[in-house]
C-alpha positions in Angstrom: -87.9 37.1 -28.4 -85.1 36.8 -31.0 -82.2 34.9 -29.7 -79.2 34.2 -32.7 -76.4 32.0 -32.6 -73.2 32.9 -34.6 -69.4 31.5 -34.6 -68.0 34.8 -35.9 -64.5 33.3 -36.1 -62.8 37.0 -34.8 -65.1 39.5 -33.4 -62.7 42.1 -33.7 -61.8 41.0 -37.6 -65.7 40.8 -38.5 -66.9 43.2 -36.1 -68.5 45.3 -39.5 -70.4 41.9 -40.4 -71.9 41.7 -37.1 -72.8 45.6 -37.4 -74.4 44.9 -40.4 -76.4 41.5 -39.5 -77.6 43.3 -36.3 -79.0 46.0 -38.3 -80.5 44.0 -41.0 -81.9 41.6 -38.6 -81.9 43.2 -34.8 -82.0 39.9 -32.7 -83.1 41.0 -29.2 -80.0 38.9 -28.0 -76.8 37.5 -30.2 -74.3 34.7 -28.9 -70.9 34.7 -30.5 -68.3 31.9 -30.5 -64.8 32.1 -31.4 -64.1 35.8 -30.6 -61.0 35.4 -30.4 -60.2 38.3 -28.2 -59.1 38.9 -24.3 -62.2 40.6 -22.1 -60.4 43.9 -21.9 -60.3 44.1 -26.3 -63.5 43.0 -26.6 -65.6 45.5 -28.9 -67.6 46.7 -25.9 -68.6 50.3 -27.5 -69.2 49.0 -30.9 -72.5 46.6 -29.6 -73.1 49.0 -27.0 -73.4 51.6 -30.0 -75.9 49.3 -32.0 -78.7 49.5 -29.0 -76.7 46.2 -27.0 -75.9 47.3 -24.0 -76.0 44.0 -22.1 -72.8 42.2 -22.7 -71.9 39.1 -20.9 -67.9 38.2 -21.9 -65.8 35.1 -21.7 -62.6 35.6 -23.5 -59.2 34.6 -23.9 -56.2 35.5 -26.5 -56.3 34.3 -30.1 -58.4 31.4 -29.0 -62.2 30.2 -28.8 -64.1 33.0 -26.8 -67.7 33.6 -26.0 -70.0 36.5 -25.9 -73.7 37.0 -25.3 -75.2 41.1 -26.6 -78.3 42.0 -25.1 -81.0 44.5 -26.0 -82.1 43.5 -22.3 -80.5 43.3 -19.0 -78.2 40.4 -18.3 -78.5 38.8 -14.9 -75.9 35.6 -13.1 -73.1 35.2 -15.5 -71.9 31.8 -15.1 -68.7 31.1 -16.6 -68.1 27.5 -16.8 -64.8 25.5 -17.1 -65.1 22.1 -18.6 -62.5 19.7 -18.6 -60.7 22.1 -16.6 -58.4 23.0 -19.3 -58.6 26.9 -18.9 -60.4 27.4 -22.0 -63.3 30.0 -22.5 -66.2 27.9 -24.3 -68.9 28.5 -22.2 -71.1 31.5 -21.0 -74.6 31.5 -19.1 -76.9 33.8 -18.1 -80.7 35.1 -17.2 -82.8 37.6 -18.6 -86.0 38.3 -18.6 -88.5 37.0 -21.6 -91.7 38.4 -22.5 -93.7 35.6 -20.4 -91.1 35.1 -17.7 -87.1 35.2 -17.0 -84.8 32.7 -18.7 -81.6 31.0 -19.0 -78.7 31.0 -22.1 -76.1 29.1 -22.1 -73.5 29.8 -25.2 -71.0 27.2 -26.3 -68.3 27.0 -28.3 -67.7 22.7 -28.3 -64.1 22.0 -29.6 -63.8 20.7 -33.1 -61.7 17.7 -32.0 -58.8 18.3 -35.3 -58.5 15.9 -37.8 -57.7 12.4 -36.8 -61.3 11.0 -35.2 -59.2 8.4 -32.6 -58.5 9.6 -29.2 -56.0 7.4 -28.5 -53.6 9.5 -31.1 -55.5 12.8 -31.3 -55.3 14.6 -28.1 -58.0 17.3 -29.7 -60.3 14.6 -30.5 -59.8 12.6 -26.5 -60.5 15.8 -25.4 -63.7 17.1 -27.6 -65.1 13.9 -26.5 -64.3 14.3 -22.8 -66.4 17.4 -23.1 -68.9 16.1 -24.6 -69.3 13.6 -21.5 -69.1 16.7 -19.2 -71.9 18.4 -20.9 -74.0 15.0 -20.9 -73.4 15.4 -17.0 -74.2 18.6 -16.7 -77.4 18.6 -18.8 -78.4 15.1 -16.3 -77.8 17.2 -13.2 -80.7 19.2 -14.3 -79.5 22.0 -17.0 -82.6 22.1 -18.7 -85.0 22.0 -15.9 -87.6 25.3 -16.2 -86.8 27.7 -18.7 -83.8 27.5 -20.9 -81.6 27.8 -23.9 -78.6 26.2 -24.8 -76.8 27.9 -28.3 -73.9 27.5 -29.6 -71.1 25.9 -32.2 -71.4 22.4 -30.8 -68.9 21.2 -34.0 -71.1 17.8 -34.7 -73.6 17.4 -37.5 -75.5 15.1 -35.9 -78.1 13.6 -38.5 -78.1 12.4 -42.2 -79.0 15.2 -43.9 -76.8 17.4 -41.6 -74.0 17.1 -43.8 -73.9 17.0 -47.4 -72.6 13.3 -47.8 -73.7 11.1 -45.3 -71.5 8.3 -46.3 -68.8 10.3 -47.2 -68.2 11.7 -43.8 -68.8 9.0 -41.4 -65.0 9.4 -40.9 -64.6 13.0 -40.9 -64.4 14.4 -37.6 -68.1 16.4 -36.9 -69.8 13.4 -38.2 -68.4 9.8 -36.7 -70.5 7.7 -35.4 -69.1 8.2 -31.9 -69.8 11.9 -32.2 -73.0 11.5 -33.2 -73.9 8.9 -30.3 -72.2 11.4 -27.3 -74.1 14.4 -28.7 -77.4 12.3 -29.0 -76.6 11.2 -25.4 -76.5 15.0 -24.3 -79.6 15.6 -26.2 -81.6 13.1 -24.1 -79.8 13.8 -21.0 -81.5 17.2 -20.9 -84.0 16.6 -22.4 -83.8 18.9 -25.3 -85.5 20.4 -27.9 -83.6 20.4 -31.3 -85.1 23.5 -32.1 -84.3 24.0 -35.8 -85.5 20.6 -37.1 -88.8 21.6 -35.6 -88.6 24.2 -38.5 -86.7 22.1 -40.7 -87.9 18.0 -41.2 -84.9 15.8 -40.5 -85.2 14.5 -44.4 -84.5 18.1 -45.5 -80.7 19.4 -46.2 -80.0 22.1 -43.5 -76.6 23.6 -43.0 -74.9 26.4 -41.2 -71.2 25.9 -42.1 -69.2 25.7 -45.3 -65.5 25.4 -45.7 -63.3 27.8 -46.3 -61.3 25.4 -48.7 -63.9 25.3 -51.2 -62.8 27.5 -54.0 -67.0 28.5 -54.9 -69.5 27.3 -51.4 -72.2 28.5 -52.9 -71.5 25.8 -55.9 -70.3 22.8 -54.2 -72.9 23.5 -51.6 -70.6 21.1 -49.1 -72.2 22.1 -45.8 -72.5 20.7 -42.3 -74.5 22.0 -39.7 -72.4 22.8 -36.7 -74.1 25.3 -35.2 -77.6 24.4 -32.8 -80.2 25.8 -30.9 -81.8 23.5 -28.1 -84.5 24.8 -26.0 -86.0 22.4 -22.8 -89.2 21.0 -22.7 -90.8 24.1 -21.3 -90.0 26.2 -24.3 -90.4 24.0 -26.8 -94.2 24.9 -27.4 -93.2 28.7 -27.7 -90.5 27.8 -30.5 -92.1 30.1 -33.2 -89.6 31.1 -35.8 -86.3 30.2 -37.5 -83.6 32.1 -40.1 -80.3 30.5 -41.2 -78.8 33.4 -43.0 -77.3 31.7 -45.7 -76.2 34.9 -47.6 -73.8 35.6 -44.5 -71.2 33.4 -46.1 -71.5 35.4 -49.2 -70.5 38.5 -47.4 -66.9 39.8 -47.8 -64.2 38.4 -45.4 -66.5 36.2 -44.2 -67.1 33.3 -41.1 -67.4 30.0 -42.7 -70.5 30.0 -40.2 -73.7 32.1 -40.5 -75.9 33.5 -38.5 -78.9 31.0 -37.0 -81.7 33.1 -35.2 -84.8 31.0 -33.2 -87.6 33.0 -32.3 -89.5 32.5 -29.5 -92.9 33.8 -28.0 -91.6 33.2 -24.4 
């Protein structure tokens, strides 16, 4: 089973990169973040067109946004509120694998803004409150049996996450506080990074690069936002991985690309 993990940054705006990274690709399942887009304007008939008709929605207007598109059915959406602001970041669902049914969850963390003090940054107090919640939630028993947790978690957790270690300590994604609360959710689970099984943790890996950098590919000033954890059940059927760097390449891009695990579950 091919499961990707993409912040498309406007599903409705990028909708033709999607088409074209499903058809070059064909994931049997493909989480979006930042869609951008109420329930009722989601693309429903586009995916559906492409062979995905298993769509699990949780939208709202201009903001954040989450979608799962399944080539198979889509079983218990859970739509989960954390920190009770209203916001849609999360999606969950079953479906059934090749070895046995399992659970997604899709997240869309927030990025925090600028300023990495919570005592002046309400975007910051409140990516970190979150962060605690998910810690909780992954303690209460999240990863027990089966499951997968994707998404744009917005922290680039180790050294070699981010192109300058010491140069972003500061930079919020890559504080030390950050790194500690996402570590913290990590164990909590426990989960599987599943990319640096593919990927050793002394080797560059990256799935963001900004928008304000006037050539990416040159600078090459990447931080990898985006994760796939799997729990301890799955971790032995982790059997692939593809980053599609080119993605940010393509025209009007996301400053994300697409991250695909594949797994003989």
């Amino acid at each position: 089973m091919k499961i990707t993990t993409w912040n498309i940054n406007s599903v409705r705006l990028r909708m033709p990169l999607v088409a074209e990274f499903l058809r070059l690709r064909a994931p049997d399942v493909i989480c979006l973040q930042e869609t951008k887009v109420r329930d009722a304007e989601f693309p429903l008939a586009d995916l559906k067109a492409l062979g995905y008709e298993h769509i699990a929605i949780n939208g709202q207007k201009g903001y954040h946004g989450v979608a799962i598109a399944s080539r198979r059915p889509l079983r218990a959406i859970e739509k989960r509120d954390f920190c009770e602001k209203g916001d849609a970041r999360h999606i969950g669902v079953e479906l059934d694998g090749d070895h046995g049914p399992l659970t997604l969850h899709n997240f869309y963390v927030p990025a925090g803004g600028d300023e990495p003090d919570p005592a002046i940054n309400p975007k910051f107090e409140h990516k970190l409150g979150f962060l605690d919640e998910l810690r909780e939630w992954s303690a209460a028993g999240a990863a027990a049996g089966r499951v997968v947790l994707v998404g744009d978690l917005n922290i680039a957790p180790l050294e070699h996450d981010v192109w300058s270690h010491k140069a972003l300590l500061k930079v919020v994604s890559h504080t030390p506080i950050e790194v500690e609360k996402l570590a913290a959710v990590f164990a909590a689970g426990p989960w599987v990074d599943a990319m640096r099984r593919f990927v050793p943790d002394h080797e560059k890996l990256y799935t963001w690069w900004s928008y304000r950098a006037a050539d990416w590919a040159a600078s090459n000033r990447g931080r990898r936002l985006d994760h796939v954890l799997v729990s301890d059940a799955l971790g032995p059927t982790l059997s692939g991985l593809d980053v599609l760097d080119a993605a940010r390449g393509w025209e009007r891009p996301s400053d994300h690309v697409p991250v695909t695990i594949d797994l003989a579950a």
